[in-house]
N, C-alpha and C positions, 0 to 999 in steps of 0.2 A: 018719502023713502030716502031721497039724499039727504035728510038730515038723520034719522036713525042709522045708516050705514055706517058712520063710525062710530054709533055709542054702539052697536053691536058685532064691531071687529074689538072695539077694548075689551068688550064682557069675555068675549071667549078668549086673548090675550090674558085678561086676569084670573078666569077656571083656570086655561094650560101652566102659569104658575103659580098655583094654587097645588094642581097636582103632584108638579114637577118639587114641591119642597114639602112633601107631604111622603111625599115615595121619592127619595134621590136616590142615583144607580152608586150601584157598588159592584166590585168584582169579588168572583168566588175564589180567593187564595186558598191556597193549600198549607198544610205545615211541611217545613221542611223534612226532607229523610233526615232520621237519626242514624241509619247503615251507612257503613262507608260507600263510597261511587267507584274506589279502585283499588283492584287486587295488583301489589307491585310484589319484585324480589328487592330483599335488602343486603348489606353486607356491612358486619357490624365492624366499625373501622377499629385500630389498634396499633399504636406505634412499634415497629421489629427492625432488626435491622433490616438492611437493604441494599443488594449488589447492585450497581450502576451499570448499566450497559451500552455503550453508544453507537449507533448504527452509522454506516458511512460507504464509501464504496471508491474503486479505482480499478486501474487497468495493470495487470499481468504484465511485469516487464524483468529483463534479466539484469543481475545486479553487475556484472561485467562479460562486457558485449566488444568483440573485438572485429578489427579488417586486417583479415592473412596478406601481407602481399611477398610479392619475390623482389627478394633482395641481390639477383645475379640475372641475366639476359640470359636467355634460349628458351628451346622448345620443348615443351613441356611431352615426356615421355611416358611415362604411369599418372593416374589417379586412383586414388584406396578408394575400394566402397563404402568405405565408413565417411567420406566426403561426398554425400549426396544429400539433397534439402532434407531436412529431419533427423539426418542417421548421428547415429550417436560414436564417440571416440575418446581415446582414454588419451592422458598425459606422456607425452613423448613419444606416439603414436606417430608413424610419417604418412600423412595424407594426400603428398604430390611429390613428384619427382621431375627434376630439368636434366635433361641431356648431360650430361658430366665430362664427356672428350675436352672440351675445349679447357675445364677447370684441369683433369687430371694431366692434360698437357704442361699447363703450366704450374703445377706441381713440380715436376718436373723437370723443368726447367730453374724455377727457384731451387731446390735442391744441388742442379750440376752447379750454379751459380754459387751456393754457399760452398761447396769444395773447391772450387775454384779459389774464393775468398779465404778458407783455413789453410789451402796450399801455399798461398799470397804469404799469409801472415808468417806461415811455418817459414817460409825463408826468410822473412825479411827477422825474426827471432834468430834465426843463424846468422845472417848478417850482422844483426849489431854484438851476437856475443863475440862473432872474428874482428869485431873492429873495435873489442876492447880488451881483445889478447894482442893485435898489434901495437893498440899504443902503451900496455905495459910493455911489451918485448923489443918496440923502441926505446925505451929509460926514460920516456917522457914522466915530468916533474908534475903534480896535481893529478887533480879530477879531468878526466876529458869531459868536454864538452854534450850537450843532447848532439848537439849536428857530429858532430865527430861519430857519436854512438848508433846514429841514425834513428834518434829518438821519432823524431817526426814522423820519417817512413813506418817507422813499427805500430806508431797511433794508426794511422791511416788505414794501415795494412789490417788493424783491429777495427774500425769503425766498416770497413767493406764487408767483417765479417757480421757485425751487427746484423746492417743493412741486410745483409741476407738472409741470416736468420729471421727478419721484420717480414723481408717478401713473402719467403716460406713458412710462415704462421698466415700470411694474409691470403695466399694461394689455399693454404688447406682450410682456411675459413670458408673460403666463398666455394670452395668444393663440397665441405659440409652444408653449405645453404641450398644448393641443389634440392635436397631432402628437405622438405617446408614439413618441421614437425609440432604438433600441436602443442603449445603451451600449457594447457590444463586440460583439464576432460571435459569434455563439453559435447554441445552439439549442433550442426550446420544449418543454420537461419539459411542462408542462401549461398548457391556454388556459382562463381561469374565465370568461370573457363572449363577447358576440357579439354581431353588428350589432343596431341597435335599442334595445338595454339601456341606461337611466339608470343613470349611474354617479356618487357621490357623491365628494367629494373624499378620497382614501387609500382609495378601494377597490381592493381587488385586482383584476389584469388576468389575470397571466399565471405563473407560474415557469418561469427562464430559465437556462441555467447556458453558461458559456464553454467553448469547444470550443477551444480552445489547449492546455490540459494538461486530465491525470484526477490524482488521486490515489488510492492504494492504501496503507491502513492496515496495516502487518504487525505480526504479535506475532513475538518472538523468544525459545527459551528460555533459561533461566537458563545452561545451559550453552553455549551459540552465541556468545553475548556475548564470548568473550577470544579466539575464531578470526574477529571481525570491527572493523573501524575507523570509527567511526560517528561520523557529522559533529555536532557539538557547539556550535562555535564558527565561522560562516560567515556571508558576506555573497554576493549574486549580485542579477545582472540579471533582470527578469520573463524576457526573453526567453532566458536561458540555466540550464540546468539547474546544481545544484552541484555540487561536484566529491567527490560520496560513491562508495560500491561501485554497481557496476553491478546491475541487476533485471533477467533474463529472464522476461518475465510469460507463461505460457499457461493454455489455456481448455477444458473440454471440448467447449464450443459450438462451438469453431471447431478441429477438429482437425489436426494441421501449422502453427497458425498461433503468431508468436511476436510480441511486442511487446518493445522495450528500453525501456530506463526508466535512472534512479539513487533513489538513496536521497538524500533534501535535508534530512530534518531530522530530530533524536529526539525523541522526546517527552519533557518535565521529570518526569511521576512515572510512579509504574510502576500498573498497572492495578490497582482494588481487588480486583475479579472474580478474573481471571485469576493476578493476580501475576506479570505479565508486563510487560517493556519492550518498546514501540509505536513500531516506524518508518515514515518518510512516505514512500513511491516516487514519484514524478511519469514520467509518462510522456510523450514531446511529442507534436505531430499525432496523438493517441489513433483519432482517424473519417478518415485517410489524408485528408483536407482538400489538403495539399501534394503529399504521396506518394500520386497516383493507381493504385486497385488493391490498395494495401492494406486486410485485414480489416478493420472497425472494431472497435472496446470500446465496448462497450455500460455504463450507467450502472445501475448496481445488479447488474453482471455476478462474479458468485463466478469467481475466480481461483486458479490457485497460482503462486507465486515463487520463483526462486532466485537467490540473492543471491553474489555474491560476497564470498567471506572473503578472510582473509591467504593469502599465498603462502607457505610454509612451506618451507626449505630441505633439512630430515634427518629427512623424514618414513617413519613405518612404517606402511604402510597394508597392510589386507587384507578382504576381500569380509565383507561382515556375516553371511552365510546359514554364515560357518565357524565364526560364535562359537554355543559351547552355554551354554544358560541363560544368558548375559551376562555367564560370567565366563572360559569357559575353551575351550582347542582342542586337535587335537590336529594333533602332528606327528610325522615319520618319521625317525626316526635306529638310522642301522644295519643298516635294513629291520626295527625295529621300533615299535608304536604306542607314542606316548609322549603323555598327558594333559599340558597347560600350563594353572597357571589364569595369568592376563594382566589390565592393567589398562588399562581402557579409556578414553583420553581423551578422543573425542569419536566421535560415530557417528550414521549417519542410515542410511535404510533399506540403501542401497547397498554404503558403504565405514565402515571404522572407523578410527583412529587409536588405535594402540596402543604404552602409554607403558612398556609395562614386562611382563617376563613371557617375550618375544622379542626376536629380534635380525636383524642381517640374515646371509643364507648359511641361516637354519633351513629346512627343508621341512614348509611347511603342508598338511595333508589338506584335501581341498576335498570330494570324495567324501561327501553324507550319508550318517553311521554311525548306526546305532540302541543298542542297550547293547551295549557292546564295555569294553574294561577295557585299562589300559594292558599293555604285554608283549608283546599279540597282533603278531604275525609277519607282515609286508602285504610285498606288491609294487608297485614301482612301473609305472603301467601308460600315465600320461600324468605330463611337466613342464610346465605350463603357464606362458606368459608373464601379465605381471600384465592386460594388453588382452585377455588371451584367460580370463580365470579365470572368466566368466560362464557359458560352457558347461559347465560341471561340474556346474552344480547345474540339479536340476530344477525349483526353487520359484521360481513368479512373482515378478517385480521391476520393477514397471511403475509408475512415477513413485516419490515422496519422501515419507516422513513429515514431515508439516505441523507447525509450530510447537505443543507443546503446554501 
């Protein structure tokens, strides 16, 4: 037996591959589908022009903001109610009142002083004309003299009159300061006193800022800058805005509501912070002042902006929510998925401008795909026009990326 034990483990080692290459395994493959595996929307691309719109944001601030102070010492006797936080007041409007006795006193007194001064002078005029009828009615030979004529005395007797005339414009000056009257119309950010208060001279009263424009600070980023035209070299009237890109300014505070504006000026250096170029919106009538009914803007009110860029002639635009990772899309040729990476020259949450990669006539997938590989076999299930490519996608898009 131990010697047949292993000629009878080879026999059946040599049956088992015997059978095994007689019958070798195989797998049951299938053929592949010929259907496609995904229904997408497409949107058949098309070069048009293209308005530029750059998004950005800043803070509500008034473009001249003043501190009222009093320019004369006393106690402060009235306050207008149009000087209270918020309230509003029109141009040479008097908002506060100082005690005036002590001014109208010395009114008064500059005044008896100035006639005192033209009584002066009125004799010392008679004087020298009697003292140039004497020395003709002496026979004296020449000219007399200034001193003989009392030239001297007669200056003097004119420079006192000056002098008081000087007092008495400076007395009814600081009598009209009393009455602290608003330089332009505007309206009262903060009131620092109140009836009764001693006020010394340069104390503060009030801050005040002009309700005619606002201005609104925007950053802009590094890449926005060559899709926009930004006024540099300009001149304009207070009363007229410049002639830069338009601002549509909106708020969350006030939803539906829109304010216009321009852009008027850039700023010379770029931010140290941020590393950003800073431009100036102006908005006019900001508190509908003219425009009854209009919202107002409020002063320290957070905003966002959109600005208008260039008009572009031969643009290729497509919905942002098509681009994956930032570089690439896909489209339908053939009825099948084809990966495109693309180069992207400007984009903001909404739309992109794409410089390369595409063309027009290609069919964009709008449809979010999750890992899919190019190859794959789709149908088409919607064409959409470029107005309509917003329904295709499920993910919010509710306002703009802000300048970053």
């Amino acid at each position: 037996m131990k010697k047949l034990t292993p000629i009878i483990i080879l026999a059946v080692l040599v049956g088992l591959a015997y059978l095994v290459l007689r019958n070798p395994p195989h797998a049951d493959r299938q053929a592949a589908p010929a259907g496609p595996q995904l229904s997408v929307d497409v949107m058949k691309l098309a070069r048009e022009p293209y308005q530029v719109k750059l998004q950005s944001y800043g803070t509500v601030q008034p473009r001249t903001q003043s501190t009222l102070v009093a320019q004369v010492f006393g106690e402060i006797t009235a306050i207008n109610d149009s000087l209270r936080d918020g309230s509003f007041f029109e141009k040479g409007e008097v908002l506060l009142n100082i005690d005036q006795r002590d001014y109208l006193a010395n009114v008064k007194i500059a005044e008896a002083t100035l006639l005192d001064a033209k009584q002066a002078l009125a004799q010392e005029n008679a004087r020298s004309a009697q003292a140039l009828e004497d020395w003709n009615r002496l026979g004296n030979q020449g000219e007399a003299s200034a001193l003989v004529l009392r030239k001297p005395q007669l200056l003097a007797a004119e420079a006192r009159v000056i002098s008081a005339e000087s007092a008495l414009d400076k007395a009814r000056l600081e009598l009209e300061r009393t009455n602290i009257v608003a330089p332009y119309a505007g309206r009262v950010l903060t009131k620092l006193v109140d009836q009764g208060q001693v006020v010394n001279k340069n104390s503060p009263l009030a801050e005040i800022y002009a309700v005619d424009l606002v201005e609104i600070r925007l950053p802009l980023r590094n890449r926005d800058l060559s899709f926009i035209d930004l006024p540099e070299d300009y001149r304009f009237d207070d009363d007229e805005l410049a002639d830069g890109p338009q601002v549509a300014i909106h708020s969350e505070l006030a939803t539906g509501a829109e304010w216009q504006g321009r852009v008027v000026r850039t700023e010379g250096t770029i931010d140290d912070r941020a590393r950003q170029l800073h431009v100036v919106a102006q908005v006019d009538d900001p508190f509908g002042i003219r425009a009854h009914g209009k919202t107002p803007l409020k002063i320290g009110q957070y905003v966002t902006a959109e600005l208008a860029g260039r008009q572009l002639q031969d643009a290729l635009v497509i919905p942002s929510y098509a681009i994956y990772q930032g570089g690439y899309v896909y489209v339908a040729v053939d009825g099948v998925l084809q990966r495109r990476e693309i180069d992207v020259a400007w984009q903001n949450q909404e739309e992109a401008l794409v410089a390369g990669g595409l063309d027009g006539g290609d069919l964009l997938v709008l449809t979010p795909l999750g890992q899919v590989t190019s190859g794959v076999r789709v149908s088409i299930s919607r064409q959409l026009l470029r107005e309509d490519r917003a329904i295709a996608s499920d993910k919010p898009r509710t306002g703009a990326v802000g300048s970053m």
